[in-house]
Backbone bond lengths (Angstrom), bond angles and torsions (degrees), N, CA, C in turn:
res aa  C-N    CA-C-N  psi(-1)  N-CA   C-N-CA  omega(-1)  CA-C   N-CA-C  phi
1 X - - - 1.445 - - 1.516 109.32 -
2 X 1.290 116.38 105.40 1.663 130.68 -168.04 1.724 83.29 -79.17
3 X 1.563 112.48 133.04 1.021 116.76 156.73 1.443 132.95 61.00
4 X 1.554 107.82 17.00 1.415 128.21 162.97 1.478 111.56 -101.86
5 X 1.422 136.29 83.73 1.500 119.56 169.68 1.356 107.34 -143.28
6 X 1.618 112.78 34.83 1.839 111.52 139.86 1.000 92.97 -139.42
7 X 2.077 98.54 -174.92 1.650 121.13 -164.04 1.215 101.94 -70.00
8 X 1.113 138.33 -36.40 1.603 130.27 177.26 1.552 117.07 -45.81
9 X 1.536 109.30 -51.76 1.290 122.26 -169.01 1.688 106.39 -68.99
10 X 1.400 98.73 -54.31 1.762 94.01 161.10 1.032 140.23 -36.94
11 X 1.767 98.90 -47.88 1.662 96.66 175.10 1.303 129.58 -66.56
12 X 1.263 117.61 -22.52 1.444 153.73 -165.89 1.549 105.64 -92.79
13 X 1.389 114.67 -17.60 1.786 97.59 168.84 1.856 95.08 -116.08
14 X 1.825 114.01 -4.35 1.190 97.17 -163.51 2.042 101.53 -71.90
15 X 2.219 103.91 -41.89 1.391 93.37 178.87 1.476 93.64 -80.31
16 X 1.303 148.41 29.63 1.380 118.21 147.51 1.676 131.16 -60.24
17 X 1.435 98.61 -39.61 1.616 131.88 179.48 1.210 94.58 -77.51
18 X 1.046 153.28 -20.10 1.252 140.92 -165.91 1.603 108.70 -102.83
19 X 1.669 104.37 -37.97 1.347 102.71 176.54 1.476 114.04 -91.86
20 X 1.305 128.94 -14.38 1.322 122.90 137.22 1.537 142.74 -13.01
21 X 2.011 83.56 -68.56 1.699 91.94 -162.85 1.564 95.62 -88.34
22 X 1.774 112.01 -11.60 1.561 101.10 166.31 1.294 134.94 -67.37
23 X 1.209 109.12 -33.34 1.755 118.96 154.73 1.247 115.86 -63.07
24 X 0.781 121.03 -34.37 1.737 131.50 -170.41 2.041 97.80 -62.84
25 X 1.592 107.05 -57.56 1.133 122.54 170.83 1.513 130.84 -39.58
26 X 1.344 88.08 -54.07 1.637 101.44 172.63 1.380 129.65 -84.15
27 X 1.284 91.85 -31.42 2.140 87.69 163.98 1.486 109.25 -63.85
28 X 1.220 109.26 -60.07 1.153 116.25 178.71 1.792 123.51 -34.58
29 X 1.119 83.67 -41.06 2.105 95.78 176.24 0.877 105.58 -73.90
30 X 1.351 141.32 -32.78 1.717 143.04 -169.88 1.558 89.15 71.78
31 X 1.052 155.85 57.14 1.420 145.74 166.79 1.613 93.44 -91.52
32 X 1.132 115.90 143.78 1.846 121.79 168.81 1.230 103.24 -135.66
33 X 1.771 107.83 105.53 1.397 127.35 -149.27 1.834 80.04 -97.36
34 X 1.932 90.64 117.03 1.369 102.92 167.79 1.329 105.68 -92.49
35 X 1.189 150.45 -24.38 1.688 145.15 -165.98 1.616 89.18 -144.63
36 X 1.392 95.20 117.72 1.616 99.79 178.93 1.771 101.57 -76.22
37 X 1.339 114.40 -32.09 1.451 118.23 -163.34 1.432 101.95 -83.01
38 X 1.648 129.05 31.49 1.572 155.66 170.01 1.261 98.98 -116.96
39 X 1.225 136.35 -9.19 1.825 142.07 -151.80 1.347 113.78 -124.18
40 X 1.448 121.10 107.16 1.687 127.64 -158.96 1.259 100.54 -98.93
41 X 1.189 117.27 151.41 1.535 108.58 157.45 1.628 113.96 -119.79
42 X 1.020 144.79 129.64 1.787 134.71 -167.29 1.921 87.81 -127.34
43 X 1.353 90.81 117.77 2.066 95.37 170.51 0.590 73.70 -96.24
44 X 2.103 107.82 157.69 1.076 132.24 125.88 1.476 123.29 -85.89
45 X 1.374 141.34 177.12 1.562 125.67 173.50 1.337 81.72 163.72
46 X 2.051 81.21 153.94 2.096 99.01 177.93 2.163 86.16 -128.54
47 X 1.506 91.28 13.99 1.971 69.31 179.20 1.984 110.08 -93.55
48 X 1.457 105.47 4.42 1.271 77.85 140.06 1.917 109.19 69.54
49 X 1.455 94.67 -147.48 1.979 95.91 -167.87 2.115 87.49 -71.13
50 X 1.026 124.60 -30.89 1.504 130.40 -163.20 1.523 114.70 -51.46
51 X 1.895 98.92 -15.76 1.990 104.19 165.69 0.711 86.67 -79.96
52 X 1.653 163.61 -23.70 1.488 124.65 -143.80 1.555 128.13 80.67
53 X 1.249 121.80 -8.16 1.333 137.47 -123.27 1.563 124.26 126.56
54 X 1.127 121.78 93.14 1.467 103.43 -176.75 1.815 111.06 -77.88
55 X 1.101 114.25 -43.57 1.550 119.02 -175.37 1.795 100.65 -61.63
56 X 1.686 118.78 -24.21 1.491 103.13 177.61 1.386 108.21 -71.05
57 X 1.401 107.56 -41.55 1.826 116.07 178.77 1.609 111.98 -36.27
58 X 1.453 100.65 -49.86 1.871 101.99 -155.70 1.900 80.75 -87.41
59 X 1.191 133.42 -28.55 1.139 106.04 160.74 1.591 165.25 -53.56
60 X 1.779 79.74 -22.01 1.328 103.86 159.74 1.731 126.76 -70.58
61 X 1.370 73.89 -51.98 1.671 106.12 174.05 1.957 97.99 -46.78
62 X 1.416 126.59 -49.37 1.192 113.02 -161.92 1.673 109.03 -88.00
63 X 1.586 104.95 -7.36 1.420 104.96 -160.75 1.932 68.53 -100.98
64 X 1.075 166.06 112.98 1.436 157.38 124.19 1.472 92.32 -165.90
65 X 1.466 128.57 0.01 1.398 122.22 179.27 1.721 105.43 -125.00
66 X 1.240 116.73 3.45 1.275 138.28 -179.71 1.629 107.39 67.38
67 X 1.062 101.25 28.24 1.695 99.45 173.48 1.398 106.82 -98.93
68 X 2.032 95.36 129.18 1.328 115.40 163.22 1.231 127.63 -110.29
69 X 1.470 122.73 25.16 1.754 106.93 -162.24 1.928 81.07 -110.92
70 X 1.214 100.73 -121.08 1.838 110.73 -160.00 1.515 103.98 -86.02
71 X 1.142 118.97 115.92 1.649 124.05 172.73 1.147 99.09 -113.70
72 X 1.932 111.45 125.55 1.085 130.09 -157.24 1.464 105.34 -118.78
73 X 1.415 153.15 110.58 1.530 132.14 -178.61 1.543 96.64 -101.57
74 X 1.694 127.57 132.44 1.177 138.32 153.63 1.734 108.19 -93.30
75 X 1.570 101.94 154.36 1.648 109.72 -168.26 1.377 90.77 -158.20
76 X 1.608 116.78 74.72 2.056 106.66 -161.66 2.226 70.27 -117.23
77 X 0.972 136.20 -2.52 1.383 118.15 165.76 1.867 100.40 110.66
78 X 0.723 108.34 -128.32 1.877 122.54 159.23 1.786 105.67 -36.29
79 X 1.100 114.66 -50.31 1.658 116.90 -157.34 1.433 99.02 -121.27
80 X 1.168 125.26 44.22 1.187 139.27 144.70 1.720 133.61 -29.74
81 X 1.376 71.40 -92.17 1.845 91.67 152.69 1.492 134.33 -21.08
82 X 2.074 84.66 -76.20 1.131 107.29 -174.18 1.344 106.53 -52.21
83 X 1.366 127.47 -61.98 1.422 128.58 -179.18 1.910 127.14 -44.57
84 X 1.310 83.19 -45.51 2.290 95.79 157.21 1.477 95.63 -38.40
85 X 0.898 128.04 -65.01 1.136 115.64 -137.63 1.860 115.82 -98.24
86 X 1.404 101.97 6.05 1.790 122.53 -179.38 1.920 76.14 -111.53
87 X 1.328 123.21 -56.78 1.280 97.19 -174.77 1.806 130.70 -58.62
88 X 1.283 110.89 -27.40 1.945 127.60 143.38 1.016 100.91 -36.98
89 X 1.502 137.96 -66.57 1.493 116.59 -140.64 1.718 90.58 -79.52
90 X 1.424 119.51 -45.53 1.457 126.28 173.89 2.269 107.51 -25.05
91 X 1.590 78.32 -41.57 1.353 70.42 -169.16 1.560 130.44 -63.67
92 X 1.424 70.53 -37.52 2.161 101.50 -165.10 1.348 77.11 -75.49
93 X 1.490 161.90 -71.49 1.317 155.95 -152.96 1.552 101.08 -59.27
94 X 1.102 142.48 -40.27 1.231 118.78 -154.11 1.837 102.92 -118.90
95 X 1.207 98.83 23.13 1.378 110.52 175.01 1.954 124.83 94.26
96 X 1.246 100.33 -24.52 1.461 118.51 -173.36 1.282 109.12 -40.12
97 X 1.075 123.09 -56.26 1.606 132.89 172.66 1.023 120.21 -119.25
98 X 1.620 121.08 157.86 1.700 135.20 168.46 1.683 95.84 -92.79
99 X 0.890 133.53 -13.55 1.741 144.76 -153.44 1.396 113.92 -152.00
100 X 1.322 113.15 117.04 1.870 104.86 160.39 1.799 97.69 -135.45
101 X 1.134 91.74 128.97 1.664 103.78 156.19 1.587 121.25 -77.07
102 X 0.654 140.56 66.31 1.597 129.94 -176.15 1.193 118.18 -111.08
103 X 1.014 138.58 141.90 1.893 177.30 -149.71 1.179 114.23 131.03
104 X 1.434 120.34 -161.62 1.098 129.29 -141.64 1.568 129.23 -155.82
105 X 0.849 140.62 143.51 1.855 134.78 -155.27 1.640 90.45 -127.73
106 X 1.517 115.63 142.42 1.261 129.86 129.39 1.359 141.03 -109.37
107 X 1.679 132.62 -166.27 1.463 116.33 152.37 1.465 86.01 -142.77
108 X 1.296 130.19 -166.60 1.249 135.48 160.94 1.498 113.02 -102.69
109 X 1.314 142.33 142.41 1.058 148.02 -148.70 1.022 93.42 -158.32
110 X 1.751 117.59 137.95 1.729 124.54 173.80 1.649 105.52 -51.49
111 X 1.216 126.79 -26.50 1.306 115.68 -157.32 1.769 110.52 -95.09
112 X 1.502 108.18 -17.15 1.282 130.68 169.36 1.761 113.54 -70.18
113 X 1.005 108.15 -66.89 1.717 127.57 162.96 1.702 111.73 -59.32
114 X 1.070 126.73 -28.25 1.629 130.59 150.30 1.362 116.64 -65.30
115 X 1.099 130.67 -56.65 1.652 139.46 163.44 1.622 99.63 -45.15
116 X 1.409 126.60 -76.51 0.941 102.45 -169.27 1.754 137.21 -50.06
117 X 1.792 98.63 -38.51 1.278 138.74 164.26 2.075 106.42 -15.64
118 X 1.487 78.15 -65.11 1.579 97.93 -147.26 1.882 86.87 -85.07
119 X 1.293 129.13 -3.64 1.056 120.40 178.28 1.639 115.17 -93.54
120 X 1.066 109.82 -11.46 1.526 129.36 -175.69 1.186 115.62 72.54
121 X 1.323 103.78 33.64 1.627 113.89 -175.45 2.009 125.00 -94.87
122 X 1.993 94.65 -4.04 1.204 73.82 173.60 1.644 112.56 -126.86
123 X 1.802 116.88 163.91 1.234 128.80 174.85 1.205 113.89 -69.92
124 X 1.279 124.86 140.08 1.543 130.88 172.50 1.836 100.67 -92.75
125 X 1.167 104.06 -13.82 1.846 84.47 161.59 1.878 111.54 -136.67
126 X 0.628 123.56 175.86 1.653 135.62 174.72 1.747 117.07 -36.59
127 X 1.472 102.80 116.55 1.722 88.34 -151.78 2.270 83.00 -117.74
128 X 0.722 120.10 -176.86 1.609 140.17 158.05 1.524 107.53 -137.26
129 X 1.560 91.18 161.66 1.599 84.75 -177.42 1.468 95.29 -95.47
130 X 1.493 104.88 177.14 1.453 121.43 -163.87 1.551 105.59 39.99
131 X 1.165 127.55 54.37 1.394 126.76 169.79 1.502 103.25 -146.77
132 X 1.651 102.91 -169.05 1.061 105.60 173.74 1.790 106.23 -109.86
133 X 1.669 142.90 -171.60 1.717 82.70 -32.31 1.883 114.85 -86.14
134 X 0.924 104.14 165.53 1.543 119.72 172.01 1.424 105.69 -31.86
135 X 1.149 121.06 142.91 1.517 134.77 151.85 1.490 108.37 126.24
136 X 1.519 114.76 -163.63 1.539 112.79 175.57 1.795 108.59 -135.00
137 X 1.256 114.13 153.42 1.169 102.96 158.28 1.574 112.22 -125.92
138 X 1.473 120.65 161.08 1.152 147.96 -148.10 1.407 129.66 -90.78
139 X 1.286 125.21 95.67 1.477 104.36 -171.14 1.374 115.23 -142.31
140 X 0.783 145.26 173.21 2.395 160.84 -151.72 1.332 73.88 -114.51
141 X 1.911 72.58 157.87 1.535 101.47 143.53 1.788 98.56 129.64
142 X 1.348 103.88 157.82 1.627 102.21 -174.75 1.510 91.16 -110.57
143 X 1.473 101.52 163.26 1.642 126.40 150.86 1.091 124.06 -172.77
144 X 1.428 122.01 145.53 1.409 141.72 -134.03 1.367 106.93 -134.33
145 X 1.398 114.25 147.80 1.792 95.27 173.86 2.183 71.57 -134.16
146 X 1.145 73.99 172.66 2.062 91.58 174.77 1.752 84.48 -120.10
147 X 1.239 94.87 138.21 1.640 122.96 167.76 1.725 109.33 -128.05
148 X 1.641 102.78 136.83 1.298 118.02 172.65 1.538 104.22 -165.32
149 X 1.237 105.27 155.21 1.488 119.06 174.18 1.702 109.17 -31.06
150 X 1.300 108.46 143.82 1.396 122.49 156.31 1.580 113.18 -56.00
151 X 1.219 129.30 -51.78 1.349 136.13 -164.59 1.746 95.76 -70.49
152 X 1.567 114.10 -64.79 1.691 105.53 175.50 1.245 110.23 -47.07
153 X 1.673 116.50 -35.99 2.093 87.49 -178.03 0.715 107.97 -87.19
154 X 1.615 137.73 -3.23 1.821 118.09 164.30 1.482 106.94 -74.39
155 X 0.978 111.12 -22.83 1.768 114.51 -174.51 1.420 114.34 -51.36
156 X 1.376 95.73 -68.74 1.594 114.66 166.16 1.892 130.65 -81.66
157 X 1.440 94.48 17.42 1.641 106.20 155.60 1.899 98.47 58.12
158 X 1.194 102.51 24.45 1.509 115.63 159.32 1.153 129.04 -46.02
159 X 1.433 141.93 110.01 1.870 141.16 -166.84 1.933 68.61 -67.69
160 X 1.742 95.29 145.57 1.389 94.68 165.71 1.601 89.81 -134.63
161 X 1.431 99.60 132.15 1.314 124.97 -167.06 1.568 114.13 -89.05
162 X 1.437 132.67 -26.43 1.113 148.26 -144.27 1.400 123.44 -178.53
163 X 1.181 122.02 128.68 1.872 118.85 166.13 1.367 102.27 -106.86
164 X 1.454 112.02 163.88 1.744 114.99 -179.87 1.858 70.44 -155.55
165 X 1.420 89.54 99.32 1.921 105.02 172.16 1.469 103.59 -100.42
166 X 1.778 129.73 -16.19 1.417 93.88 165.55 1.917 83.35 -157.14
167 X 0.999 119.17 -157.01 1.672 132.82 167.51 2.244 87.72 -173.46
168 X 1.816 74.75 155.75 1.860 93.75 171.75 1.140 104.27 -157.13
């Protein structure tokens, strides 16, 4: 990362990645968002105090993807993400939205890479899981999936790529 080494700069490439892989998401879906205020956004993220604000972050994040309905920021650490995206289906289930964008953005931060550091959790070379050798290594970057009803993507003759029938 050329020229990222404070919290400003972090925050600033973390919703970069985020509004990236959110466009990235939505072209990709072919969704043609008729009522933006039908259009969720759910972050995921482990940076924590490093937005400044986490709910201003995903706000930005929702106002650069033209979403106006419920912008949700998750901060569960590791399962961040994962949780965005059981909190989407929450949404699309209980009526809140026709649309949720949800995943999740990181950056690496000394204090992230120290945590892991000091836990002895990471490999100094290229690891897989259930392999050898043991540990993890560390990396950025956003990604997004678009969630909507089963019935709207048959409606609109949507390739449907994926179901997410429950999370716990």
């Amino acid at each position: 990362r050329v020229g990222v080494d404070d919290a400003t700069g972090s925050r600033a490439l973390c919703i970069r990645f985020a509004v990236e892989a959110g466009r990235e998401a939505l072209k990709r879906s072919g969704v043609r968002i008729v009522n933006a205020s039908r259009v969720a956004l759910v972050l995921g993220t482990s940076m924590g105090s490093h937005l400044g604000g986490l709910h201003e972050a995903s706000a930005e994040v929702a106002k650069a993807l033209g979403v106006e309905g419920p912008v949700i920021t998750v901060s569960t650490a590791c399962a961040s993400s994962t949780n965005a995206l059981g909190i989407g289906k929450e949404l699309l289930d209980q009526g809140l939205a026709d649309v949720v964008v949800a995943g999740g953005a990181d950056v690496l931060v000394p204090e992230i890479f120290t945590g892991f550091h000091g836990l002895g959790l990471l490999s100094a070379s290229k690891c897989a899981p259930f392999s050898e050798p043991m540990g993890t290594t560390l990396g950025e970057g956003g990604g997004f999936l678009v969630l909507e009803r089963e019935a709207d993507a048959r409606a609109r003759e949507a390739t449907i790529v994926s179901y997410l029938s429950g999370y716990a």
